[in-house]
C-alpha positions in Angstrom: -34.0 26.7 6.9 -31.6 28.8 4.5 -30.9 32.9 4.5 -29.2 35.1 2.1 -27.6 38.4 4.6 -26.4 41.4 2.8 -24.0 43.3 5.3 -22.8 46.6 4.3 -21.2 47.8 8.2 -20.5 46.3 11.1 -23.3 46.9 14.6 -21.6 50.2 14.8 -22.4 51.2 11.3 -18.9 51.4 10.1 -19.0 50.2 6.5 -16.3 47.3 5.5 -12.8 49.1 4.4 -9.9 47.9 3.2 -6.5 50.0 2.0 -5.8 48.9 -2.0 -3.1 46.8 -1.8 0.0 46.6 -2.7 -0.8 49.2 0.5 -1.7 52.1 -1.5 -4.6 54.2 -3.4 -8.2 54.7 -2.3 -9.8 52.6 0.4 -11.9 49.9 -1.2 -15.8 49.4 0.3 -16.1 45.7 0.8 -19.5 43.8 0.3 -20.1 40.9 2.4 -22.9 38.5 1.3 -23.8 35.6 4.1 -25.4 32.4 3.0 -26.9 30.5 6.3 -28.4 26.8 6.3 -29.9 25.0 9.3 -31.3 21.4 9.5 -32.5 21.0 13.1 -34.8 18.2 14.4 -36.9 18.5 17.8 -38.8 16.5 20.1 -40.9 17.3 23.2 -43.4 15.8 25.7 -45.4 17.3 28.4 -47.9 15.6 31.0 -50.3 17.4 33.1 -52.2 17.0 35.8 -55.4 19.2 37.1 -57.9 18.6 39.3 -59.9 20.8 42.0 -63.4 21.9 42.6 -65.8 24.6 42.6 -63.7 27.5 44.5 -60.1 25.9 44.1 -58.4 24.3 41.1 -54.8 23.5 40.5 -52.1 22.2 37.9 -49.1 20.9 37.7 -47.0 19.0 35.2 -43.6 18.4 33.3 -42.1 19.5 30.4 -38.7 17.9 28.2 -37.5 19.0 24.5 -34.4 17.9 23.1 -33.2 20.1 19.9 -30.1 18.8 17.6 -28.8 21.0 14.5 -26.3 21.4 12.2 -25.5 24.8 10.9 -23.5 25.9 7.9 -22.7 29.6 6.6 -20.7 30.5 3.9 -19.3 33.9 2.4 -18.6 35.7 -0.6 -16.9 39.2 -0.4 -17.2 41.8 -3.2 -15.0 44.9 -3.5 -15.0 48.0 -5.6 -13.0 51.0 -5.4 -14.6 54.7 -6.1 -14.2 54.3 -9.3 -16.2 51.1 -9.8 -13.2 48.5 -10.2 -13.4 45.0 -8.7 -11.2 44.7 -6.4 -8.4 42.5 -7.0 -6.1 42.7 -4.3 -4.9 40.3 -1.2 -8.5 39.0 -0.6 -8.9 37.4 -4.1 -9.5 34.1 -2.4 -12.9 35.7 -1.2 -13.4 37.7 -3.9 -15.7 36.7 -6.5 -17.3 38.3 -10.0 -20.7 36.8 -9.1 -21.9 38.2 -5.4 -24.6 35.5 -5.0 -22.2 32.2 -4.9 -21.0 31.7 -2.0 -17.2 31.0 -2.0 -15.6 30.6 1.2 -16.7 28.4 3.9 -17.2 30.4 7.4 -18.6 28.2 9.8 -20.0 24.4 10.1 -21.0 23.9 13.4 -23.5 21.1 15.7 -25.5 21.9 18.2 -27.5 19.8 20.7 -30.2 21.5 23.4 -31.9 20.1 26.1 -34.6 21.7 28.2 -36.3 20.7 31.5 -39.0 22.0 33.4 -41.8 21.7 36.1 -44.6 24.4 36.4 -47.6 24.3 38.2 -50.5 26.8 38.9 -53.1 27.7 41.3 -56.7 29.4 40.7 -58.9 31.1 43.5 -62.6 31.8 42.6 -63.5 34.8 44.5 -67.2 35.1 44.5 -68.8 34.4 41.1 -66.9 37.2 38.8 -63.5 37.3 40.3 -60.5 34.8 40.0 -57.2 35.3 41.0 -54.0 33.2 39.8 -50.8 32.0 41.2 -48.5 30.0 38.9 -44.6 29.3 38.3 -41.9 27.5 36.1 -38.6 26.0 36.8 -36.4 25.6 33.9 -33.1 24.3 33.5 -31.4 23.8 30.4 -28.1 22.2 29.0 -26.4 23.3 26.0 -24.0 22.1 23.7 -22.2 23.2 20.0 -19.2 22.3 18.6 -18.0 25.2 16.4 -16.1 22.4 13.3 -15.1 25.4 11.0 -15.2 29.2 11.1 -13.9 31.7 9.1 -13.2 34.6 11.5 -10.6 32.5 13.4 -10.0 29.8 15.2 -13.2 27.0 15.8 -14.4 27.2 18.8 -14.6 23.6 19.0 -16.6 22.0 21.5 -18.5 24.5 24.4 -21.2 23.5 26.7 -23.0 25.5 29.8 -26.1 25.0 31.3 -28.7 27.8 32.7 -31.2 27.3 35.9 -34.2 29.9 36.2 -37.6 30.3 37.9 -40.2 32.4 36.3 -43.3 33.5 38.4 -46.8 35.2 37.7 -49.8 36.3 39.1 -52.8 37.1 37.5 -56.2 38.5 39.0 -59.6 39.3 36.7 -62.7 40.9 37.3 -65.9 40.2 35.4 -68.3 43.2 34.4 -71.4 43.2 32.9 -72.0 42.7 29.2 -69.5 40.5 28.6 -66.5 43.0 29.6 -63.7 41.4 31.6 -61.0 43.5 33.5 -58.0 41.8 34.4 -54.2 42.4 35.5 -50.8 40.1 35.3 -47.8 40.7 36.5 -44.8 37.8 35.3 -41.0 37.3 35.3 -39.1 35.6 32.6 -35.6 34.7 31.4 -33.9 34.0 28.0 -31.3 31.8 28.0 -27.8 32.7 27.2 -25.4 30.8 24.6 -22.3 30.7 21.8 -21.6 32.0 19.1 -19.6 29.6 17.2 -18.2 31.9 14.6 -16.3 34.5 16.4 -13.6 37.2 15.6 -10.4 35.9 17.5 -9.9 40.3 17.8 -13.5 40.1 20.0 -13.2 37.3 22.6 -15.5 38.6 24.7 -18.6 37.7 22.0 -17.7 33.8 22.3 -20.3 34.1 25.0 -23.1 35.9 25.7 -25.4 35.9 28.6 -28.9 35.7 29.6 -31.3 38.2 29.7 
C-alpha cells in the first residue's frame, strides 16, 4: 500500500503559517506533502457449526485473525511567500525545490493486531413465510505498535491496549406474494479504538483515541 497526501490546513481549516524568518516580513503559506507506505500481512480461521430442523436451526462458531505491519511516512514541506519566493528560511532542512520527493522521515512504526471472537445465532420459522432471528458476537482484541520514529515529536515507542465488546441483532422477515419479502433488523456494533504513533507532543490527548 503507498499514498501521496496533499495538506493545505490543519482539521480546523487553518492553512499552514509561518513568520519569515530572521522573524520578520509576510507570513509564509506552508505546503505539506505526505508520502505513506504499509506492508501488512494477515491470517484468519473460522469454524462453524449448524445444525437444526424444520422449525428451529442454529449456529455457532469461532473466529481468530492476527494482523502484523510496518508503516513508514515521510514529508516534504514547500513554502512560498505572497510574492511567489521559495521559502528559505529556518525550515530549509524540510524544505525542498521538488514537492514530490520526500525528504524528511516522519514516522516508522510496527504494529501487531489480534482479534478473537465467538458468535452464534438462532432462527425461528414461524409458519411457512415468517422467520425471526436472534444472533450475537463477542469480540475481544489486543493491540500492539511501536511508534520507532516520528517527526512531530517524541516516538511513542511501544503502546498496547486491548478492547472487549458484544454486539447483538435481531432480525424478523415476512414473505409476501410474488416474490416480495418484508423484513426488519435492528443490530449494535463497536469499532475499536487505537494509537496514533505520530503525534504532536503540543496535542497529547490524540496519542489515543477511543472506540466508537
Amino acid at each position: 500500500f503507498s499514498a501521496i497526501t496533499d495538506y493545505d490546513a490543519d482539521a480546523n481549516g487553518n492553512e499552514y503559517r509561518t513568520g519569515s524568518p530572521p522573524f520578520f516580513g509576510p507570513p509564509v503559506t506552508l505546503n505539506n506533502i505526505s508520502f505513506r507506505s504499509s506492508d501488512d500481512k494477515t491470517i484468519s480461521q473460522e469454524f462453524r457449526l449448524e445444525g437444526g430442523g424444520d422449525v428451529f436451526q442454529w449456529l455457532t462458531g469461532v473466529y481468530w485473525t492476527s494482523e502484523e505491519s510496518v508503516s513508514s511516512q515521510t514529508l516534504t514541506l514547500s513554502g512560498a511567500t505572497p510574492s511567489g519566493a521559495l521559502f528559505p528560511g529556518v525550515l530549509n532542512a524540510y524544505v525542498t525545490t521538488d514537492p514530490l520527493q520526500p525528504n524528511q522521515s516522519a514516522t516508522d512504526a510496527t504494529g501487531d493486531v489480534d482479534i478473537y471472537a465467538l458468535f452464534a445465532r438462532g432462527q425461528w420459522n414461524i409458519g411457512d413465510r415468517s422467520r425471526l432471528s436472534l444472533e450475537g458476537r463477542y469480540s475481544y482484541e489486543d493491540k500492539k505498535v511501536n511508534g520507532i520514529k516520528s517527526f512531530f515529536g517524541a516516538p511513542s515507542g511501544v503502546q498496547s491496549n486491548d478492547w472487549s465488546y458484544f454486539a447483538p441483532r435481531i432480525t424478523s422477515d415476512f414473505d409476501l406474494p410474488e416474490n416480495i419479502m418484508l423484513y426488519g433488523a435492528a443490530a449494535g456494533g463497536t469499532k475499536s479504538g487505537g494509537f496514533n504513533t505520530s503525534y504532536s507532543l503540543l496535542y497529547p490527548e490524540e496519542q489515543f483515541y477511543d472506540e466508537e
